[in-house]
N, C-alpha and C positions, 0 to 999 in steps of 0.2 A: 363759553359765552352763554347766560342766562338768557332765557324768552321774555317776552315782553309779559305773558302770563305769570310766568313766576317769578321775575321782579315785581309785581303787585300782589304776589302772596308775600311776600317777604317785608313788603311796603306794610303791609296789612297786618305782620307778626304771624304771620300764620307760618307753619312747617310743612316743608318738602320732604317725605319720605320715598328713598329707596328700596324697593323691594325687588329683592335679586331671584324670585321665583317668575316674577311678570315675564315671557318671551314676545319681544315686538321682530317685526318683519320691517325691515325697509326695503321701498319696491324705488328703483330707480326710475326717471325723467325717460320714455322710450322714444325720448322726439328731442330737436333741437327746439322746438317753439314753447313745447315745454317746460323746457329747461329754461328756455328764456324767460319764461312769463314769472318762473319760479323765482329767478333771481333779482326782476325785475320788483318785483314783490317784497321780495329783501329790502334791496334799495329805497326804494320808493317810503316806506315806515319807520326806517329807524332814524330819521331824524324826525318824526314827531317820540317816539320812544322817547330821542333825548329832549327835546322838550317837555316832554315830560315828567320826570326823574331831576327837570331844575338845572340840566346843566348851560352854561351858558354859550349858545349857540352866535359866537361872536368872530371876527378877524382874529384877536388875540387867541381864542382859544384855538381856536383850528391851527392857526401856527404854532403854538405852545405844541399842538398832538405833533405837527408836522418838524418841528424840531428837534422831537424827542429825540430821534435814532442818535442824533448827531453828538447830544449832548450827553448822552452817554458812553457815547465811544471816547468824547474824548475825556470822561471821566476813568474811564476804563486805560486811556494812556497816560493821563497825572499819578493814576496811582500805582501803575506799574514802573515807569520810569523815573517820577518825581519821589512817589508817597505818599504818604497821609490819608486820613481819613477822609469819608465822603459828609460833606457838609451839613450840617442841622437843617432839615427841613421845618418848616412853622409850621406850628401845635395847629392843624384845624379838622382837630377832632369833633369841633362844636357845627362843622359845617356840613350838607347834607349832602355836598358833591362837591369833588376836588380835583387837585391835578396831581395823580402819583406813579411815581415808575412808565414814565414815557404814554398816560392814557387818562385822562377825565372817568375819573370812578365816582360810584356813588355809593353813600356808606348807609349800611341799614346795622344797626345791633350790634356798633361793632365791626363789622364785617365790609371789606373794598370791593366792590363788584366795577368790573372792567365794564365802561358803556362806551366811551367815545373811544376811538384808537386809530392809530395812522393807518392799518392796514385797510379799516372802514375808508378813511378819506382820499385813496391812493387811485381804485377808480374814476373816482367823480372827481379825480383834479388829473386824472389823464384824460375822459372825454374831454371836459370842459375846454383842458388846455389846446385837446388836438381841435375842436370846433370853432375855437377863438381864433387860432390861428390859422385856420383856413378861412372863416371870412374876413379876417387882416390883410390874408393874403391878393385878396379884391381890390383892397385899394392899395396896399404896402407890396411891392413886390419879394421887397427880403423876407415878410414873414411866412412865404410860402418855404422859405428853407427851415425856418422852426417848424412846420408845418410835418415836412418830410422827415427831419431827424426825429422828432418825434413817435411817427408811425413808424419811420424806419427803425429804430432801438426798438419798438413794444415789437414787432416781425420777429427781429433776430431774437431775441430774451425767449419769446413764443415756440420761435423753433426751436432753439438751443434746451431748451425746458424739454418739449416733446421729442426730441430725438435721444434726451436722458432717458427719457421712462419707454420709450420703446425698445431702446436699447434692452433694458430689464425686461419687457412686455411683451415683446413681438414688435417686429415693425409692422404689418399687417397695421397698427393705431396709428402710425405716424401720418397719416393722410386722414386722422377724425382727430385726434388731441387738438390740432392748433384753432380749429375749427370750436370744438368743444369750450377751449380758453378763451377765446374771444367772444361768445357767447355769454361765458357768465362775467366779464369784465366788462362789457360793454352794457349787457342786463344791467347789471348792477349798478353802476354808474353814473347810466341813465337814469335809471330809477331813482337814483338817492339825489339826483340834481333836482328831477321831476319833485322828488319830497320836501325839498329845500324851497324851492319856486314856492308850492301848495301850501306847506305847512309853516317856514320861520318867515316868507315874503307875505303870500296874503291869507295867511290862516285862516287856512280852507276850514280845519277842524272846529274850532270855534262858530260857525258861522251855519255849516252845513252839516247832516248826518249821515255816516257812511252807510254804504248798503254792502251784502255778503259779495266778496271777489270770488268770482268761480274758481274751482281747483285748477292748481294747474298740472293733478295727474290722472 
């Protein structure tokens, strides 16, 4: 996944060189709030990113990303079981951002660059969902049982996830992984709702200038 910087050199025609003498250090997050703030940051910009870049930040699209998985499985079973080929997609090479292979790309030179993708929207339609459904639950009684299964599946998935890798790890992690997961699911999420409010509701960016976000290492 490309940066928001070097999608605008590529926007701009300009070249990305790798040079395999460079040695960078990554220093890891030594806090939870840091970690939060980081992913929160994530979130929180990449839907102006995609407004940016032209894609269109609509119902259909979001569900076109969120349908993807689907529709390729069960392409994946017509043509094992039935056959045939996979269907002609339309020529829109002429267009600046598209829908292809289950993600909203945008095409520079040629070239598909993945921007919007289900795994981006899969957060911020689990806060959302699990937030909705607790103040439904206010006035709707039943929606505090979507309320429950919902946090209760994201739990189990959480730990079932973190008791794989400690398994391999050490369990010593298994009491900070699930902890750790729900930090950056929930950062994230947040943040990309928080970016969605600001930036495709009342286009903050338009209006107002950003000032430098403090690091958050």
């Amino acid at each position: 996944m490309l940066s928001g910087s070097e999608l605008r050199l590529i926007e701009d025609s300009r070249d990305i060189f790798l040079v395999p003498d460079i040695v960078s250090y990554y220093y890891a997050r030594d806090s939870l709030p840091k970690l939060w703030r980081m992913y929160y940051q994530y979130g929180y910009f990449k839907p102006l990113v995609v407004l940016k870049l032209g894609i269109p930040f609509t119902p259909t699209s979001l569900l076109s990303v969120f349908l993807s998985p689907l529709s390729h499985l069960a392409l994946a079973f017509y043509s094992h079981f039935v056959g045939g080929s996979k269907p002609n997609k339309p020529n829109n090479s002429q267009a600046n951002s598209h829908f292809v292979s289950g993600s909203w790309q945008w095409e520079s030179e040629g070239q598909n660059i993945s921007i919007l993708t289900w795994r981006q929207l899969v957060p911020a339609a689990f806060v959302g969902s699990l937030g909705l459904s607790r103040i439904f639950a206010l006035f709707f009684r039943p929606a505090l049982w979507v309320f429950l299964f919902i946090l209760g599946s994201y739990a189990l998935a959480n730990l079932s996830v973190s008791a794989s890798l400690a398994a391999k790890r050490g369990w010593k992690y298994f009491l900070v992984l699930p902890v750790v997961f729900a930090t950056l699911h929930f950062g994230y999420g947040i943040g990309y709702l928080k970016g969605i409010w600001d930036f495709v509701i009342r286009k903050r960016h338009l209006s107002q200038k950003f000032s430098d976000l403090p690091l958050t290492r």
